[in-house]
PADO-314023 format. One record per atom (N, C-alpha, C): z, x, y; residue number from 1; atom name. Coordinates in steps of 0.1 Angstrom, whole numbers, plus 5000, padded with zeros to 4 digits. Example, Ala and Ser with C-alpha at 12.3 -4.5 7.8 and 13.67 -1.06 7.14 Angstrom:
# residues 2
   zz   xx   yy seq atom
 5078 5132 4943   1    N
 5078 5123 4955   1   CA
 5078 5132 4967   1    C
 5071 5128 4978   2    N
 5071 5137 4989   2   CA
 5079 5129 5000   2    C
This chain:
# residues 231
   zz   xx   yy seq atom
 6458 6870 2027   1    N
 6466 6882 2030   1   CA
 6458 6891 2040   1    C
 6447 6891 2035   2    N
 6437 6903 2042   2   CA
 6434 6896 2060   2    C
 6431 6884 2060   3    N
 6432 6873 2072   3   CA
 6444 6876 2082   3    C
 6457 6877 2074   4    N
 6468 6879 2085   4   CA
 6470 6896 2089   4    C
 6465 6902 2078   5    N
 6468 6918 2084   5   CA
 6456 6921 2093   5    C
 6444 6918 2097   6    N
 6437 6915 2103   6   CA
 6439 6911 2114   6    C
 6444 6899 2116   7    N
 6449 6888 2126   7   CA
 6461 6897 2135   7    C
 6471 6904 2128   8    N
 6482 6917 2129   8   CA
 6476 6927 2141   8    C
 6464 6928 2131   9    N
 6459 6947 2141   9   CA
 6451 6943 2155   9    C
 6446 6930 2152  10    N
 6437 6924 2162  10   CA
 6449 6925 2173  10    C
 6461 6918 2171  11    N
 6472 6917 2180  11   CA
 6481 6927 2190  11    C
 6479 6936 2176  12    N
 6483 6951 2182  12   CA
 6477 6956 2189  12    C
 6467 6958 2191  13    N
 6452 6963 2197  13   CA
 6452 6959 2211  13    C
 6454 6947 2209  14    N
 6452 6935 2227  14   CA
 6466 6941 2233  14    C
 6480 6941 2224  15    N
 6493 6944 2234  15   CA
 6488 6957 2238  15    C
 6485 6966 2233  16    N
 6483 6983 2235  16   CA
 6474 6982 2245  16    C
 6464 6973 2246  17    N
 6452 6975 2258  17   CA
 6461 6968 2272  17    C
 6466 6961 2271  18    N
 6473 6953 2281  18   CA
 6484 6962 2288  18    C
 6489 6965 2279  19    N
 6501 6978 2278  19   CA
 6497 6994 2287  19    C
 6485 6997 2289  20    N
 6480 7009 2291  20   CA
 6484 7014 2305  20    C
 6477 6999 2315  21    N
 6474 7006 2327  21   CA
 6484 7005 2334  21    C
 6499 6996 2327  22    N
 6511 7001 2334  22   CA
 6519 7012 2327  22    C
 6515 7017 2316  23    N
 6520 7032 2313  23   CA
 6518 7047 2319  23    C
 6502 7041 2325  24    N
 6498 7051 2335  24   CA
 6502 7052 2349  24    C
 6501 7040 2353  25    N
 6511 7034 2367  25   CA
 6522 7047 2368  25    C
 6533 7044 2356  26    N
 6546 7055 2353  26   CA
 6543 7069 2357  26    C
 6530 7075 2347  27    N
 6531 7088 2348  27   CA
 6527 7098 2367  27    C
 6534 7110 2368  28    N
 6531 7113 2382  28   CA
 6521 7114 2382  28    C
 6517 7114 2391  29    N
 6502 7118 2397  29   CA
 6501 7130 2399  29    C
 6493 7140 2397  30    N
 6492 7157 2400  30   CA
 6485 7158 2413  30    C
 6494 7168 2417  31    N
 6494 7170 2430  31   CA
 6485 7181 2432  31    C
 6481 7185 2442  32    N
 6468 7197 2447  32   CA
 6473 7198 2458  32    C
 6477 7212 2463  33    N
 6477 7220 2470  33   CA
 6468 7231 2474  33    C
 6467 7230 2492  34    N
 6459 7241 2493  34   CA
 6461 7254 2492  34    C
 6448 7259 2488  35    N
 6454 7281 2484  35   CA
 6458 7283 2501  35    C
 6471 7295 2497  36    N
 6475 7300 2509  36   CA
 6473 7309 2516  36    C
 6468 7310 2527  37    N
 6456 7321 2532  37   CA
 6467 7335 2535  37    C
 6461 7345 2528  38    N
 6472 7360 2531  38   CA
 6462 7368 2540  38    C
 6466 7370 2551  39    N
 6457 7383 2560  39   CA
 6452 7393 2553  39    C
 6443 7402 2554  40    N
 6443 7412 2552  40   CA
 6450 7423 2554  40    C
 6459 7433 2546  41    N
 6466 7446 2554  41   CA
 6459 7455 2558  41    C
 6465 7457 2573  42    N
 6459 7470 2578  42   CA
 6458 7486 2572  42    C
 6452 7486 2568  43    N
 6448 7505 2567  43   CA
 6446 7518 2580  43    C
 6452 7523 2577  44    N
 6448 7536 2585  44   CA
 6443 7545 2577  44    C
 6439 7543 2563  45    N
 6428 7552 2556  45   CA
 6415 7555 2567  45    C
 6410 7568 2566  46    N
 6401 7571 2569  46   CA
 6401 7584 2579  46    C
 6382 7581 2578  47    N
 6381 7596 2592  47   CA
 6382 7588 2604  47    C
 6381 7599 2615  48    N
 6384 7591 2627  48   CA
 6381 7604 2637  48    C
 6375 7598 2651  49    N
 6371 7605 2662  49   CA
 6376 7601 2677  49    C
 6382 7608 2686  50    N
 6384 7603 2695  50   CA
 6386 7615 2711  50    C
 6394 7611 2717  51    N
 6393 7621 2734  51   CA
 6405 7622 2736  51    C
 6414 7630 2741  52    N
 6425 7631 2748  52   CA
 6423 7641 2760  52    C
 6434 7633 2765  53    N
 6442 7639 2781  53   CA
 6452 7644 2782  53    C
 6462 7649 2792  54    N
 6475 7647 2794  54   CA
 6477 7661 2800  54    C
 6487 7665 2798  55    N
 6497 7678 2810  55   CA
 6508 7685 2802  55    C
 6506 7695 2804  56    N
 6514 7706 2799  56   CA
 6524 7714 2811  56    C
 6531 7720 2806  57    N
 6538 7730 2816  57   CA
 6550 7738 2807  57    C
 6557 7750 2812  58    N
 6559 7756 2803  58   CA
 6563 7770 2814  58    C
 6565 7783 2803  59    N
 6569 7793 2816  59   CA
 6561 7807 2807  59    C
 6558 7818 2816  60    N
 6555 7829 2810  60   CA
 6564 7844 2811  60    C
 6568 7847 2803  61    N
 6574 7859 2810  61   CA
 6567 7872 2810  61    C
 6570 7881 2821  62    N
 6564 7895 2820  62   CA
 6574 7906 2817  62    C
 6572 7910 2808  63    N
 6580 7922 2802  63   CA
 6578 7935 2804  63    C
 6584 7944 2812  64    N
 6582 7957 2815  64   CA
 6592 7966 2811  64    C
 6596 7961 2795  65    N
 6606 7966 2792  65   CA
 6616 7975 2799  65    C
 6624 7987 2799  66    N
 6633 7989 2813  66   CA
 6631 7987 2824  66    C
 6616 7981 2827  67    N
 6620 7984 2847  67   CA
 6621 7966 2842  67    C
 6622 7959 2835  68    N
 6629 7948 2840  68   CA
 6614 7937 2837  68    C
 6622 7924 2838  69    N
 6611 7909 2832  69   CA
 6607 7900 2848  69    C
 6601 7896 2848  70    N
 6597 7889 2857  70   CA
 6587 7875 2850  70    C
 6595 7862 2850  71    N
 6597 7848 2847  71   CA
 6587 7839 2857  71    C
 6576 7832 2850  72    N
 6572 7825 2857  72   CA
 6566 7813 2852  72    C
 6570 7800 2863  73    N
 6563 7789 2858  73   CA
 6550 7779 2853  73    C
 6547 7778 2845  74    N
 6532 7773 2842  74   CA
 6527 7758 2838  74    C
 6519 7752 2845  75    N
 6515 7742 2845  75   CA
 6503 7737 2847  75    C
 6497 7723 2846  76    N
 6484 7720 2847  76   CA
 6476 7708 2835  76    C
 6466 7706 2839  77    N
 6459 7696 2830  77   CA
 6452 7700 2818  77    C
 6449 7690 2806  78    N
 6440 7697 2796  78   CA
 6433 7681 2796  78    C
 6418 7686 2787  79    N
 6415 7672 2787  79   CA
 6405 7679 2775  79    C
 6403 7670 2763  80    N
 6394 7674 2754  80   CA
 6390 7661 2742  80    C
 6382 7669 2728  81    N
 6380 7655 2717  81   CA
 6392 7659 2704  81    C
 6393 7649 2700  82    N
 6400 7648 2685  82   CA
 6392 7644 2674  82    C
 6398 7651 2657  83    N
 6388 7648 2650  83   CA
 6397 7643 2638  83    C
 6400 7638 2629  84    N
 6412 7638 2616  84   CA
 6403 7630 2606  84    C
 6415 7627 2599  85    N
 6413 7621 2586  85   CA
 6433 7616 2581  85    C
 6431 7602 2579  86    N
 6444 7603 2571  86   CA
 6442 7591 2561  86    C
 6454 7592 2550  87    N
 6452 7586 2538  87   CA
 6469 7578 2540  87    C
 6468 7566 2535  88    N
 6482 7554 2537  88   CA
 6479 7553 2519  88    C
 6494 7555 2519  89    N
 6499 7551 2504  89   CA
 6510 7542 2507  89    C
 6506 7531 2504  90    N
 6521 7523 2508  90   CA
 6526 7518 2526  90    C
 6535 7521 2531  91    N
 6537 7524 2543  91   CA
 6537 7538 2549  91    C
 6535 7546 2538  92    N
 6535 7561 2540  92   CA
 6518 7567 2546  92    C
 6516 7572 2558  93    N
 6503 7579 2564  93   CA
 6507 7594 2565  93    C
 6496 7597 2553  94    N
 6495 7615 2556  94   CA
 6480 7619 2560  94    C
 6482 7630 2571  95    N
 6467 7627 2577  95   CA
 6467 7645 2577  95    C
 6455 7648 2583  96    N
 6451 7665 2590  96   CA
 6447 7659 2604  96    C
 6450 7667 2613  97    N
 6440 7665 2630  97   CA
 6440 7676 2635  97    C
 6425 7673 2643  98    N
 6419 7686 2650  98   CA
 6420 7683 2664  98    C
 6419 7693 2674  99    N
 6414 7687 2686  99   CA
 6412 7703 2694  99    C
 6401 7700 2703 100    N
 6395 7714 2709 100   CA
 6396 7708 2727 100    C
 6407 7717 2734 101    N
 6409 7712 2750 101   CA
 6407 7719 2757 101    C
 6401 7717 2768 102    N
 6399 7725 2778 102   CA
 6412 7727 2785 102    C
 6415 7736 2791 103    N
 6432 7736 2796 103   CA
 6433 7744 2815 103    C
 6437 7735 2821 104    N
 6441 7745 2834 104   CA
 6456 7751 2837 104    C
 6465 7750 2829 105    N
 6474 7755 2828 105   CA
 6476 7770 2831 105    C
 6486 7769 2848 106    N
 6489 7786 2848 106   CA
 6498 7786 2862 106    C
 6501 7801 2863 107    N
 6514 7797 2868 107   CA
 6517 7814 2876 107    C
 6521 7812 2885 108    N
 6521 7831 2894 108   CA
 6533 7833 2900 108    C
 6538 7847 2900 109    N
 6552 7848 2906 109   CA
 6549 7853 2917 109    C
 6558 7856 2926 110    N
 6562 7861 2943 110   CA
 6565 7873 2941 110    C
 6561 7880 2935 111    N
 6561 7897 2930 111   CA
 6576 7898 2923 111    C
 6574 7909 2918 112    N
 6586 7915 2910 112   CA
 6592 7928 2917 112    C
 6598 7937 2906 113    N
 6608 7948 2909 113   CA
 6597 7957 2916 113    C
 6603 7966 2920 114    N
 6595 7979 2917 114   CA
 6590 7987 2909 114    C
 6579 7991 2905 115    N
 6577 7998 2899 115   CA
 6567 7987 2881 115    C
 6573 7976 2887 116    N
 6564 7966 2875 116   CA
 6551 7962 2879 116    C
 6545 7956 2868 117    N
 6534 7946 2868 117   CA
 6526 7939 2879 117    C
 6541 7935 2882 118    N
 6541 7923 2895 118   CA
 6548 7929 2909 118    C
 6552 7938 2910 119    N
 6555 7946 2922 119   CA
 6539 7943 2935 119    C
 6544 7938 2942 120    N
 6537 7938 2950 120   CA
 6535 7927 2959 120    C
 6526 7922 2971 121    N
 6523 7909 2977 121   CA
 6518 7897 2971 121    C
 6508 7906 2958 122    N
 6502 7894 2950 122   CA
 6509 7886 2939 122    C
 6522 7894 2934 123    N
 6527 7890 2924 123   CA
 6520 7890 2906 123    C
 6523 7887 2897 124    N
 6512 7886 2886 124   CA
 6512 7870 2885 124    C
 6497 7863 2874 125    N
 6495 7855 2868 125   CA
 6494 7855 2858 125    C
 6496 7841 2849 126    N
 6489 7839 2834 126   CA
 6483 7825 2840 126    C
 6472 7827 2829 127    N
 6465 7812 2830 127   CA
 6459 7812 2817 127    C
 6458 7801 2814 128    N
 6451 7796 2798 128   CA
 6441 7787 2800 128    C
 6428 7792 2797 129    N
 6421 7780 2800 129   CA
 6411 7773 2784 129    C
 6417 7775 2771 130    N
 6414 7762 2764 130   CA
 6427 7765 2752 130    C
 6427 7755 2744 131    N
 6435 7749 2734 131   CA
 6430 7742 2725 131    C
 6434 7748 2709 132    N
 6427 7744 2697 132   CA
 6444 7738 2689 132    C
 6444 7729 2684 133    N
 6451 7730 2669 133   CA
 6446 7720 2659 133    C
 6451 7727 2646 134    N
 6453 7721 2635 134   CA
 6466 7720 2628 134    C
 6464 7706 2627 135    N
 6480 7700 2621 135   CA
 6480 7691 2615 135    C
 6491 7685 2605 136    N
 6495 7681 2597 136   CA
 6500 7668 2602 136    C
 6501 7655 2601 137    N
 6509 7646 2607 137   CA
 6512 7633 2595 137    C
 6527 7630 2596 138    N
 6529 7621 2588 138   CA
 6536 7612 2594 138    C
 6531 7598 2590 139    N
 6532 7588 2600 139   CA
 6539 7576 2586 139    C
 6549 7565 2598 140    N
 6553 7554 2590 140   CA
 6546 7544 2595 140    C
 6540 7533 2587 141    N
 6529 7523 2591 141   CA
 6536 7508 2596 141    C
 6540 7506 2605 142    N
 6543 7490 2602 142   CA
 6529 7483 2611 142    C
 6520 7476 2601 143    N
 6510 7476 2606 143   CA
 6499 7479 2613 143    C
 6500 7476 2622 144    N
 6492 7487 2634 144   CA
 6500 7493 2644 144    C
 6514 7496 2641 145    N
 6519 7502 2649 145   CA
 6524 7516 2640 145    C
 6522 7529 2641 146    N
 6527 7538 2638 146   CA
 6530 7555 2641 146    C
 6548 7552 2644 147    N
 6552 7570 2646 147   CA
 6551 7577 2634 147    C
 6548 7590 2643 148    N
 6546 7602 2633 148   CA
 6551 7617 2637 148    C
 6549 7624 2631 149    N
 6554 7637 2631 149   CA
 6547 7648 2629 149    C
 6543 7655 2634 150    N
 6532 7671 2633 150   CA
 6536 7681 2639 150    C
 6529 7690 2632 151    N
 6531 7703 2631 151   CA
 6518 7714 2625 151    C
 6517 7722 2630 152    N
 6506 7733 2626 152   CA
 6502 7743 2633 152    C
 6492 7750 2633 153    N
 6487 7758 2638 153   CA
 6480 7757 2657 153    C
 6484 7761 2664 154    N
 6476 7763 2677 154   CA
 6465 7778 2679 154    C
 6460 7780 2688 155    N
 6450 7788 2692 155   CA
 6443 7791 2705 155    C
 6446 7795 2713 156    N
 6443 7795 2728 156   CA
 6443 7809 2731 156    C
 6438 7810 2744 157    N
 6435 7825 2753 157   CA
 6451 7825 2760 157    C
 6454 7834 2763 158    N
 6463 7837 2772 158   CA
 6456 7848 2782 158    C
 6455 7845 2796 159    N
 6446 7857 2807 159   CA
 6460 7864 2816 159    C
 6462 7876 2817 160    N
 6471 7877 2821 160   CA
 6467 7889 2837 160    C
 6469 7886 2846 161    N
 6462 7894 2857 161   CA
 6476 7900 2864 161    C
 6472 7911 2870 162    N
 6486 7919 2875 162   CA
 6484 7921 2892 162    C
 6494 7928 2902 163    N
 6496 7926 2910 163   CA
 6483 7930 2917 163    C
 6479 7943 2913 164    N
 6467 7944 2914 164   CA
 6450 7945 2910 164    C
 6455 7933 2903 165    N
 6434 7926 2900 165   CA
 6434 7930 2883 165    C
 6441 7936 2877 166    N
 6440 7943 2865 166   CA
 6440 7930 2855 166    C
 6434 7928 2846 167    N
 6436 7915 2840 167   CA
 6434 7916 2818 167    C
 6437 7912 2810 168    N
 6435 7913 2799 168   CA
 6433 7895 2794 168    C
 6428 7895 2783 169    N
 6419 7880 2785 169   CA
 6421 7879 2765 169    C
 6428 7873 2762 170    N
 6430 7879 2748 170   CA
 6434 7864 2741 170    C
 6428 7862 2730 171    N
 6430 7848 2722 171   CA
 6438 7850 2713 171    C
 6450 7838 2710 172    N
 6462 7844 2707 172   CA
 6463 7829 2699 172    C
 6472 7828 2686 173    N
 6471 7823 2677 173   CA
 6489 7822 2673 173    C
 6493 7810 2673 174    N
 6507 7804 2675 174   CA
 6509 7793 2661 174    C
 6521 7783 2673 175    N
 6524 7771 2662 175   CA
 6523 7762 2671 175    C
 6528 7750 2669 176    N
 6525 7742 2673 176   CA
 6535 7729 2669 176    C
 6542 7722 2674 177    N
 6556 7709 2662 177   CA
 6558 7702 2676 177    C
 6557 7688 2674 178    N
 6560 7673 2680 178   CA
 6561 7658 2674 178    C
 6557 7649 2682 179    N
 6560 7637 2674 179   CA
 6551 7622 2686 179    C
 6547 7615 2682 180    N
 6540 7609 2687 180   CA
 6540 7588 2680 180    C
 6535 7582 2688 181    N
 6529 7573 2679 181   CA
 6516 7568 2682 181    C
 6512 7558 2675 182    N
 6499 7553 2676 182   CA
 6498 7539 2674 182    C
 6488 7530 2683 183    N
 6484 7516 2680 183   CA
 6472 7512 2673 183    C
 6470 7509 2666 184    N
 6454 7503 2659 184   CA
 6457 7488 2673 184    C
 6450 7487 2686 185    N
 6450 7477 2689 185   CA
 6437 7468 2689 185    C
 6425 7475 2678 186    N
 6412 7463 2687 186   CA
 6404 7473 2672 186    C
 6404 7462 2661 187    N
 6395 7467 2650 187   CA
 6396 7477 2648 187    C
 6387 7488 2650 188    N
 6389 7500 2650 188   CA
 6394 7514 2660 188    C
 6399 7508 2666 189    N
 6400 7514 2679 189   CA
 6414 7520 2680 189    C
 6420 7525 2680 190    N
 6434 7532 2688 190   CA
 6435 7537 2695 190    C
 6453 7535 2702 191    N
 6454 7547 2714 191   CA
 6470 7554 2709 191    C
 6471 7564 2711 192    N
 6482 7572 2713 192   CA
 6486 7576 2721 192    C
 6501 7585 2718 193    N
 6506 7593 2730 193   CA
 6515 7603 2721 193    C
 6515 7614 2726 194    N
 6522 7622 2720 194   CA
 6528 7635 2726 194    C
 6539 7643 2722 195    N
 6545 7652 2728 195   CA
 6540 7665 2715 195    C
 6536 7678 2719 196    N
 6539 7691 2711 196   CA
 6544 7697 2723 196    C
 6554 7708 2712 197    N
 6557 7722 2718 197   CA
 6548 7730 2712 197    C
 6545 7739 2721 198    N
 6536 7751 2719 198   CA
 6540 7766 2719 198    C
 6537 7770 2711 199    N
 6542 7792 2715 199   CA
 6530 7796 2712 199    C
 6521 7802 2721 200    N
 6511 7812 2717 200   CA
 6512 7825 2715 200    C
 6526 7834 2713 201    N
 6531 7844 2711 201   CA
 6528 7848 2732 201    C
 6524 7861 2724 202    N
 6521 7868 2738 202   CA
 6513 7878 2734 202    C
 6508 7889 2745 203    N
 6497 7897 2747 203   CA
 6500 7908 2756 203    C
 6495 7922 2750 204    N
 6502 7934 2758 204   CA
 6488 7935 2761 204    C
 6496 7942 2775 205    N
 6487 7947 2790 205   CA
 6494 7962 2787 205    C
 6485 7973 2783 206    N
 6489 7988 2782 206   CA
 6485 7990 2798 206    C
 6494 8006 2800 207    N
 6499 8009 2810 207   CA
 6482 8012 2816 207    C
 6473 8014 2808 208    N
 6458 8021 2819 208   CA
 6452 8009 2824 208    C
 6459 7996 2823 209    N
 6455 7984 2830 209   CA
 6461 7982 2834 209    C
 6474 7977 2834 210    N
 6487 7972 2843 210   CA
 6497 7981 2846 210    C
 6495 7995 2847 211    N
 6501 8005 2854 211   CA
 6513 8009 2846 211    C
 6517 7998 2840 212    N
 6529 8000 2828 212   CA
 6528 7990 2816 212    C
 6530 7994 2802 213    N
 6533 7988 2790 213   CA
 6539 7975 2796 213    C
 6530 7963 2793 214    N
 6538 7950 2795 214   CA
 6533 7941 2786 214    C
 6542 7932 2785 215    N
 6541 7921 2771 215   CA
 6544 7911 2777 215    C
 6532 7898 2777 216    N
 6526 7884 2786 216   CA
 6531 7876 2776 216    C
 6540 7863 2774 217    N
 6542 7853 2762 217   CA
 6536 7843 2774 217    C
 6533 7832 2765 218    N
 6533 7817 2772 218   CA
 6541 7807 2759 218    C
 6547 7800 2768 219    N
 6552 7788 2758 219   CA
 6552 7773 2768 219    C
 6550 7766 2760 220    N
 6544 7753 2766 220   CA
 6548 7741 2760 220    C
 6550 7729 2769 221    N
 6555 7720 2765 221   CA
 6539 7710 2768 221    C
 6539 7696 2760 222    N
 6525 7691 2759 222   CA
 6525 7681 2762 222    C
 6521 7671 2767 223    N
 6518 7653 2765 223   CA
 6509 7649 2770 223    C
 6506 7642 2763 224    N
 6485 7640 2758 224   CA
 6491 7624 2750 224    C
 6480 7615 2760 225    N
 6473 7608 2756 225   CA
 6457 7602 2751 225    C
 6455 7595 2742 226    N
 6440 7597 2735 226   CA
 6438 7587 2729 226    C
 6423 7580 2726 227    N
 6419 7567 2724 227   CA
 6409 7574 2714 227    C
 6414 7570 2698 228    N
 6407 7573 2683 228   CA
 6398 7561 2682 228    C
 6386 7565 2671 229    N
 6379 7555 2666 229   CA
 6378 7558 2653 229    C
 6378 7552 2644 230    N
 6379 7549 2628 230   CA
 6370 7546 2624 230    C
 6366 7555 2614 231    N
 6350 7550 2606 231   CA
 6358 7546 2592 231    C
């Protein structure tokens, strides 16, 4: 008895080993694939430094209240550096920027009425020669490409000189609202372009300077291009 249960398991043993390496044959084979490589996403976190250019133009008026206004056109180059900082949440960029420009913007009439400012052969001028703001700008990210939107504070001289040589030279503090975009094109590097409107209010010229009570505005239109660097 013990001989054939024996002789049994021996048998079983031999089909099961013979049996194996075509039950393996059956099962799939596990497959390996390679990991799939994800780019890194662009950021525009950070500070950042860079230069701009570009042209302004815009008009000034002279105000001599009754004896009458005298309108004149202003224009010219600015050229200066920028300074910010912005933070991306998502596709959303909210930043601060600074920028300090030298400005030749200015503009002179063919004289006025009688009895005004600008009465005369010389006519009156304004001229502005620098430009400060701080502003606010919030930007949509599609990668390295992103428009934005600002707005803030401006800061510039307004010089206002009259028909005859009389001049007041006075720093005048405004707003500032435009819209722009920007390229991250090379690591850290960007370039923009952008439009602001500007109003620096205006500036009285009393009559023991300009012969009569007058009130100088400038308002200005902007477009400036500039190449950022990202730390």
């Amino acid at each position: 008895m013990k001989r054939y249960i024996l002789s049994a398991c021996a048998g079983f043993l031999a089909a099961a080993t013979m049996a194996a390496p075509s039950f393996a044959a059956d099962l799939p084979r596990p497959s390996y694939k390679a990991p799939v490589y994800v780019a890194p996403v662009f950021s525009w976190t950070g500070f950042y430094l860079g230069i701009n250019g570009g042209y302004g133009w815009g008009h000034s008026d002279w105000n001599n209240g009754p004896m009458g206004n005298v309108a004149l056109n202003a224009k010219g180059a600015m050229v200066g550096g920028t300074f910010g900082y912005n933070w991306q949440t998502g596709t959303w960029v909210f930043g601060l920027e600074g920028d300090v420009d030298a400005s030749w913007i200015n503009g002179s009439s063919q004289g006025g009425a009688a009895g005004t400012s600008c009465s005369g052969p010389n006519g009156c001028t304004t001229k502005n020669s620098w430009l400060a703001t701080g502003r606010g700008r919030i930007g949509f990210a599609w990668d390295r490409f992103m428009p934005y939107i600002t707005g803030g504070a401006i800061g510039g001289n307004i010089k206002a000189t009259d028909n005859g040589g009389a001049s007041v030279d006075k720093t005048k503090l405004g707003w500032t609202a435009g819209a722009g975009v920007e390229w991250a094109f090379s690591g850290p590097w960007s370039a923009k372009l952008e439009y602001l409107y500007a109003n620096l209010g205006n500036v009285t010229c009393d009559a023991a300077t300009c012969g009569s009570d007058t009130t100088v505005s400038l308002k200005t239109n902007m477009v400036r291009g500039g190449v950022n660097y990202r730390f």
